[in-house]
C-alpha positions in Angstrom: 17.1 18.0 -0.3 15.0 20.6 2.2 12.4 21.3 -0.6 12.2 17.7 -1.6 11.9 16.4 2.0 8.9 19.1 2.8 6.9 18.2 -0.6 7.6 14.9 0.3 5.4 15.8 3.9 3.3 18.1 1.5 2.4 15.3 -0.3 1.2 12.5 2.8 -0.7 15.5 4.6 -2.6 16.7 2.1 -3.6 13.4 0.3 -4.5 11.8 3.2 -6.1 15.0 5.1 -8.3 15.6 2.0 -9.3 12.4 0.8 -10.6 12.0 4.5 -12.4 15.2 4.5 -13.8 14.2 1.1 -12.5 16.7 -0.9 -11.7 15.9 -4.9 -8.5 17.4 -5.2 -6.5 15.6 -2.7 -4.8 13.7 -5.0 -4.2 15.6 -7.7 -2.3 18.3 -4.7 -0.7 15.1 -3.4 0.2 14.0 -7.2 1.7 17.7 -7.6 3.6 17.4 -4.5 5.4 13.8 -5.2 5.8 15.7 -8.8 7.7 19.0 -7.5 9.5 16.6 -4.9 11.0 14.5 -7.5 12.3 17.5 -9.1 13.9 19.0 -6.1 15.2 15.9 -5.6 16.8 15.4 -9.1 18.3 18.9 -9.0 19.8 19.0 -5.5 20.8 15.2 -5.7 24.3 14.0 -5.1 26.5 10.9 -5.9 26.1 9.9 -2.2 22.1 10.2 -3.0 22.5 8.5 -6.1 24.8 5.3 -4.7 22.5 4.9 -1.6 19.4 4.9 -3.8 21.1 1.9 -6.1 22.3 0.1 -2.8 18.9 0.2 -1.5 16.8 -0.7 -5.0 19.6 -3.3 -5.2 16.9 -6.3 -5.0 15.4 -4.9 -8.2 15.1 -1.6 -9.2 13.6 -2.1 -12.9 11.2 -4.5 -11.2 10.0 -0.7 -10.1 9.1 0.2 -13.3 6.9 -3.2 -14.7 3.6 -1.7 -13.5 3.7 1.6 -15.4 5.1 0.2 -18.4 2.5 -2.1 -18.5 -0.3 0.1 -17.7 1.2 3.1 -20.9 0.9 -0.3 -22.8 -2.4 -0.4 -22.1 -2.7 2.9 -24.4 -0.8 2.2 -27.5 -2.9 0.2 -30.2 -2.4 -3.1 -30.1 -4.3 -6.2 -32.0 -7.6 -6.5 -30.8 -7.1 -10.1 -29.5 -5.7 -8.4 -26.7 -8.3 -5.9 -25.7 -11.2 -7.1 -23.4 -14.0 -9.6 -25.3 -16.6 -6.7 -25.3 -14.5 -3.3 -27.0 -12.9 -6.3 -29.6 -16.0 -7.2 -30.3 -17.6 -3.6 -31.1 -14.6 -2.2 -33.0 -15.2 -5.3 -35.0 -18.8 -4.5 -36.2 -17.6 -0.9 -36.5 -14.9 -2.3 -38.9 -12.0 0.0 -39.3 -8.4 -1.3 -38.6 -8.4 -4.3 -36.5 -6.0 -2.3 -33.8 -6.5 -0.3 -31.0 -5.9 0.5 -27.3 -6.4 -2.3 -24.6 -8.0 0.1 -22.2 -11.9 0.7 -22.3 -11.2 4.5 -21.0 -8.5 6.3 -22.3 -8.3 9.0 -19.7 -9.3 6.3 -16.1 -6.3 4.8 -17.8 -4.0 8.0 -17.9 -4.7 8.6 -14.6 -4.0 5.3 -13.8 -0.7 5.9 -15.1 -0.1 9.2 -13.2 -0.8 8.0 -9.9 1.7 4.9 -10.5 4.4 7.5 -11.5 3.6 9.5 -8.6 3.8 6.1 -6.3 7.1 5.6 -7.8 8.5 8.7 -7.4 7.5 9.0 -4.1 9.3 6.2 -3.1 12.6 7.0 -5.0 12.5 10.6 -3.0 11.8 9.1 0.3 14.5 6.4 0.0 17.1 9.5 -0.6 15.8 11.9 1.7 15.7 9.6 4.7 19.2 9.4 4.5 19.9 11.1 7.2 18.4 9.4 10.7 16.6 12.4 12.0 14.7 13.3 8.8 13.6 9.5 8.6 12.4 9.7 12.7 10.4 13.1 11.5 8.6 11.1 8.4 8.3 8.3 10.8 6.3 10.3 13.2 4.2 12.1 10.2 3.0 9.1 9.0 2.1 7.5 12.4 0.4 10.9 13.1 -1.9 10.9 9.7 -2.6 7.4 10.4 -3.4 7.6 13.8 -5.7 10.5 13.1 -7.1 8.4 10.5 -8.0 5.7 13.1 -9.5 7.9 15.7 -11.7 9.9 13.4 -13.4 6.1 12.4 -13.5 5.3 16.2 -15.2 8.0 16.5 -17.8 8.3 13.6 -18.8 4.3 14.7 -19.5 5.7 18.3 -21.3 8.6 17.6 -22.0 9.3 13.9 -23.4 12.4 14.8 -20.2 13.7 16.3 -17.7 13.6 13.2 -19.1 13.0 10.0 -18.9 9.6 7.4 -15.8 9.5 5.8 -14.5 6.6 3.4 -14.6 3.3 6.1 -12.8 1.5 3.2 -9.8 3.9 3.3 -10.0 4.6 6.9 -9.7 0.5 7.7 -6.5 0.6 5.4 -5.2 3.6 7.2 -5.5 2.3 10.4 -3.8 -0.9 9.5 -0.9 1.0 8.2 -1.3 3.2 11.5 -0.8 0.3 13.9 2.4 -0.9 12.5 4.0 2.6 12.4 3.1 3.8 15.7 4.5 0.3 16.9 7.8 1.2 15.7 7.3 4.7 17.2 7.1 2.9 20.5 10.3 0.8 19.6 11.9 4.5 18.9 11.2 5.5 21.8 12.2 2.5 23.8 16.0 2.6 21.9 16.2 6.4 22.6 15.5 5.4 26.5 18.1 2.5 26.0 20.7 4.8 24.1 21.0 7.4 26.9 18.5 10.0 25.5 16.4 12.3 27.0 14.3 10.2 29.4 11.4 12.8 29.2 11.4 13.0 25.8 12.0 8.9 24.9 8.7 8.7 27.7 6.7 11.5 25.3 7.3 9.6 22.6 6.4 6.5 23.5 3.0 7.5 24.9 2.1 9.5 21.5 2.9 6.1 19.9 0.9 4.1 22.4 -2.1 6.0 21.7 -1.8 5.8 18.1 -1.2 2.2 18.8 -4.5 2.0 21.1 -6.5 3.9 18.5 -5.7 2.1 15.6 -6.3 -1.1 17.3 -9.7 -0.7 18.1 -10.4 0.8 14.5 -9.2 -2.5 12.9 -9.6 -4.9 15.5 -13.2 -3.4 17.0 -14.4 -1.7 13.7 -13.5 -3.5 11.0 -13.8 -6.9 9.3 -12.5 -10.2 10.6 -10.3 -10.5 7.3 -8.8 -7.3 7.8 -8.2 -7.9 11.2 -6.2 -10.9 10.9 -4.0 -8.9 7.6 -3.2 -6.6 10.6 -2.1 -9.4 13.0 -0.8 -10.9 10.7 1.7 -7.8 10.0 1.8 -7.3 13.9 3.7 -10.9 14.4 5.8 -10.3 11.7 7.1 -7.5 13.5 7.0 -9.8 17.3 9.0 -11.9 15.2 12.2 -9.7 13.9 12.0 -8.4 17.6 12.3 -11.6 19.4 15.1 -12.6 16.9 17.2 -10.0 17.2 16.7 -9.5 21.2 17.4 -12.8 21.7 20.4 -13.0 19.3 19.0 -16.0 17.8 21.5 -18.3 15.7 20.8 -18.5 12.1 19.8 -22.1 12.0 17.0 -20.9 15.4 16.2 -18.0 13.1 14.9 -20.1 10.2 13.6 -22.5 12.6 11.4 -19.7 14.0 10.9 -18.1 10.5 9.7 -21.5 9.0 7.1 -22.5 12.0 5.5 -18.7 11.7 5.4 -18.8 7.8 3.2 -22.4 8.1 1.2 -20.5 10.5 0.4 -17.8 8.3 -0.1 -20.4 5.7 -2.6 -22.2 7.4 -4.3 -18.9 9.0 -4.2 -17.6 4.9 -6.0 -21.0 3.4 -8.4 -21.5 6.4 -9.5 -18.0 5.1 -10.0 -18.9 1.4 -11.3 -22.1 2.0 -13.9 -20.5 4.1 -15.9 -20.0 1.4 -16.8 -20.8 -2.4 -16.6 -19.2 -5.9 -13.7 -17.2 -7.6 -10.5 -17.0 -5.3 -10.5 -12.8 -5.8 -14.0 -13.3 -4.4 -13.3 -15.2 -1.3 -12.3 -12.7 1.4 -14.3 -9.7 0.2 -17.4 -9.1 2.5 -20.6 -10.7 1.5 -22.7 -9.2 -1.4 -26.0 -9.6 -2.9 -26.7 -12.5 -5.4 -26.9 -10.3 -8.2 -23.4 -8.3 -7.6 -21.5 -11.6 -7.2 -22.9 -12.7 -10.3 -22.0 -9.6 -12.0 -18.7 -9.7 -10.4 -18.4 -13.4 -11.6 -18.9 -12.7 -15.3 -16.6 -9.4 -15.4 -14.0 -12.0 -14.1 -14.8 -14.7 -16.9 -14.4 -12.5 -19.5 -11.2 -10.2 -18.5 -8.3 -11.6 -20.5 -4.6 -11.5 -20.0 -4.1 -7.6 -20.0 -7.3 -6.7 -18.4 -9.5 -4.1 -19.7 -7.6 -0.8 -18.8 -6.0 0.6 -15.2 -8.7 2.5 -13.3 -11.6 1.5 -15.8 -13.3 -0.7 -13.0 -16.4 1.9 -12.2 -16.7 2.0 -16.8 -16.8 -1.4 -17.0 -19.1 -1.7 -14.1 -22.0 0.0 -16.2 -21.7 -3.0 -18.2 -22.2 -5.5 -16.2 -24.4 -3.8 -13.6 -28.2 -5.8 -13.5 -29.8 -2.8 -11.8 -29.8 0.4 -13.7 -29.7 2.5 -10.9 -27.0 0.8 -9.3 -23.3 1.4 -9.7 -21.2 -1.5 -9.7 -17.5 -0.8 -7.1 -14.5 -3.3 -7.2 -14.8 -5.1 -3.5 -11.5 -5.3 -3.4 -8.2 -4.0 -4.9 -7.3 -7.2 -6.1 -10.8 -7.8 -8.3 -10.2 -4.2 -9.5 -6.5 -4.8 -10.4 -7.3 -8.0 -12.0 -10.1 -6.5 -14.1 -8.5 -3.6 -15.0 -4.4 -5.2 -15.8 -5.7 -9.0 -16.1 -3.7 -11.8 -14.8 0.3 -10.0 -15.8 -0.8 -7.0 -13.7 -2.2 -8.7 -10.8 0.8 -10.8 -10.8 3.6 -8.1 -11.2 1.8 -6.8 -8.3 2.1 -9.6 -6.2 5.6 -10.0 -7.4 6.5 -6.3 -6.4 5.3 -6.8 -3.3 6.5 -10.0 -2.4 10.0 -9.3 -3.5 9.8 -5.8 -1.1 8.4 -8.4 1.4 11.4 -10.6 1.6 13.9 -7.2 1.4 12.6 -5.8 3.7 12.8 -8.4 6.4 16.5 -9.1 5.8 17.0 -5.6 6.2 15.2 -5.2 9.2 17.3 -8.7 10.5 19.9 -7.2 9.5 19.6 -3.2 10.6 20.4 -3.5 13.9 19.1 -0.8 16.2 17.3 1.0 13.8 15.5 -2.5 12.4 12.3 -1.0 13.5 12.0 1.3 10.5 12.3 -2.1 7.9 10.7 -3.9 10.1 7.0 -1.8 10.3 7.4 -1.2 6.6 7.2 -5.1 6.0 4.7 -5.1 8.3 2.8 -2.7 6.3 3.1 -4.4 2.8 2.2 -8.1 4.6 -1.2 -6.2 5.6 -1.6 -4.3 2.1 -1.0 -7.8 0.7 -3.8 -9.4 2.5 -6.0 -6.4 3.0 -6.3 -5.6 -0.8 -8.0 -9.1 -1.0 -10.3 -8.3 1.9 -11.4 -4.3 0.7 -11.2 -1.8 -1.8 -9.2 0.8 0.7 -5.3 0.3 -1.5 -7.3 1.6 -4.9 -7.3 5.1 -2.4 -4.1 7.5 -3.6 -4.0 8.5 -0.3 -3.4 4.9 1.0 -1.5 4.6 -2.0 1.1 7.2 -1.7 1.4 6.3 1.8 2.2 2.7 1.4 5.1 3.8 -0.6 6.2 6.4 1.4 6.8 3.6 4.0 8.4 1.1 2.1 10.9 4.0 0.9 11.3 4.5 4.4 12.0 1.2 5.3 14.2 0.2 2.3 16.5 3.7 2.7 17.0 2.5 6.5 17.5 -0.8 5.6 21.2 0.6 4.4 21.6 3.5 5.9 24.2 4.4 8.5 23.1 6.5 11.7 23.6 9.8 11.2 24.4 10.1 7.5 24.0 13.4 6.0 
């Protein structure tokens, strides 16, 4: 598993490192990486691999899958009832056979579909790699590095744009979201490594590296960004206050729900106070404000995207259609508008779905964990915030922030069963 486990760091560094720097092959280098760690994985894999990686996907393993079935669906012909209004319509008055594909771009589409296969088997790697404790503390401690650096470098372009240069605040928000729940479970490592008899030094090291990544992301999302995607982040920091005070206190089951129950109506309430701030299309609701004529372009490439959307990825083609300003170019908002338009209502649910279903594992893991909990626990954290963040901004339609989300949820599902120390 050593070649696996370093493209699997491969793959986080250089995605995120180069997307930041705004270079335009970090993700094909970061595709190639999940790629050749899948391989190493597959070769060098054991039965002990193979049995953790079934306990852990227990909660639904082919549910894994939905998304990039449905998006290679998207390529085959199909009738033309199913494609978007606009293509049915000119392949129609073209004539010819009345099938085709679904998508509008063939190849946005196919690459789509490559980045979902690298999401996917990033996460199957991850959940077998970080078998072993130590190797899931090191990836633990690479991604609250990348996403602490992440944070800092937009703290410090908003105080002094002349000092680093722009990078993508859209992807930087979402990083530094991520960053704040990872570098809050660094501090929890290092406070169990105090309580546990470790090097005192070393716990005290590692607890200040967390804190400032901590500290840094914080004042990226909380100072820096948008008041939606400052409350996703809160939102994911309770939830983690929450499996803390529950298991410190050694809550009884019927407490627990209690407790589980009042915070879920909180979030509830916090979550339609948000929607109901505002009126129009529900995708629409928490992105920031736009001009007139971009919400009403946004409004009728809603109306007319049917069940299966118009192809994965094709937001930025379809956008030339309903752009009003020639010069203009038309971006999704938000990663929810650009998953609806692009997979339609399925995709946008089997989304959801996904994530909500990870959600829910994730937490009983983390309840159930015991003193590693901290590893579920951030990575629930982290897909509450995606959740709500990819209503608020477009930063989750990023493979960087893509290949790190699932880089932490493998984490957190593999810990979710693992025993300390297994090799």
């Amino acid at each position: 598993m050593s070649l696996a486990y370093f493209a699997l760091i491969v793959s986080i560094v250089s995605a995120s490192a180069l997307e930041i720097a705004g270079a335009k092959f970090g993700a094909q280098l970061g595709t190639m990486a999940a790629a050749l760690s899948l391989l190493a994985a597959t070769l060098s894999a054991r039965k002990a691999d193979y049995d953790h990686y079934v306990r852990a996907t227990s909660w639904g393993r082919w549910i894994l899958i939905a998304i990039p079935l449905g998006i290679a669906a998207q390529l085959v012909p199909l009738p033309l009832g199913l494609a978007h209004p606009i293509w049915a319509s000119t392949r129609e008055a073209l004539g010819g056979l009345p099938l085709g594909p679904i998508t509008a771009d063939i190849g946005l589409t196919l690459g789509a579909l490559l980045l979902a296969l690298a999401a996917i088997a990033l996460l199957g790697v991850t959940i077998s790699v970080v078998r072993n404790r130590g190797r899931a503390e090191l990836v633990l401690f690479v991604l609250g590095g990348v996403t602490a650096v992440s944070a800092l470098v937009l703290d410090l372009h908003r105080l002094s744009p002349r000092l680093v240069a722009a990078a993508p605040s859209d992807l930087m928000t979402t990083l530094a979201g991520l960053g704040l729940m990872l570098n809050l479970a660094v501090m929890q490592l290092a406070a169990e490594r105090a309580e546990t008899h470790h090097s005192v030094l070393r716990s005290v090291a590692i607890g200040l590296c967390g804190l400032v990544g901590v500290v840094a992301s914080a004042a990226a999302i909380f100072a820096s960004s948008g008041t939606n995607s400052a409350i996703a982040a809160a939102l994911g920091v309770v939830l983690i206050l929450l499996i803390l005070v529950i298991r410190r206190l050694d809550l009884s089951p019927l407490a627990a729900v209690a407790l589980s129950v009042a915070a879920l109506i909180g979030a509830g309430i916090v979550l339609t106070f948000l929607f109901e701030k505002s009126s129009g299309p529900v995708l629409l609701r928490l992105v920031p404000e736009m001009g007139t004529e971009t919400t009403a372009a946004l409004e009728r490439m809603l109306a007319d995207t049917r069940w299966f959307g118009a192809g994965a990825g094709t937001f930025t083609a379809l956008g030339r259609i309903y752009q009003s300003d020639a010069g203009a170019i038309l971006t999704a908002p938000s990663a929810a508008i650009a998953v609806f338009a692009g997979m339609g209502w399925i995709g946008l649910a089997a989304a959801l779905a996904v994530s909500l279903i990870a959600l829910v594992r994730l937490v009983f893991g983390a309840l159930q964990r015991g003193r590693d909990s901290f590893f579920p626990a951030a990575a629930a954290a982290c897909v509450l915030f995606a959740m709500v963040q990819s209503f608020a901004g477009p930063g989750l339609l990023r493979p960087a922030a893509i290949l790190c989300l699932s880089v932490i949820v493998g984490l957190g599902l593999s810990q979710s069963v693992s025993q300390s120390g297994s090799r």
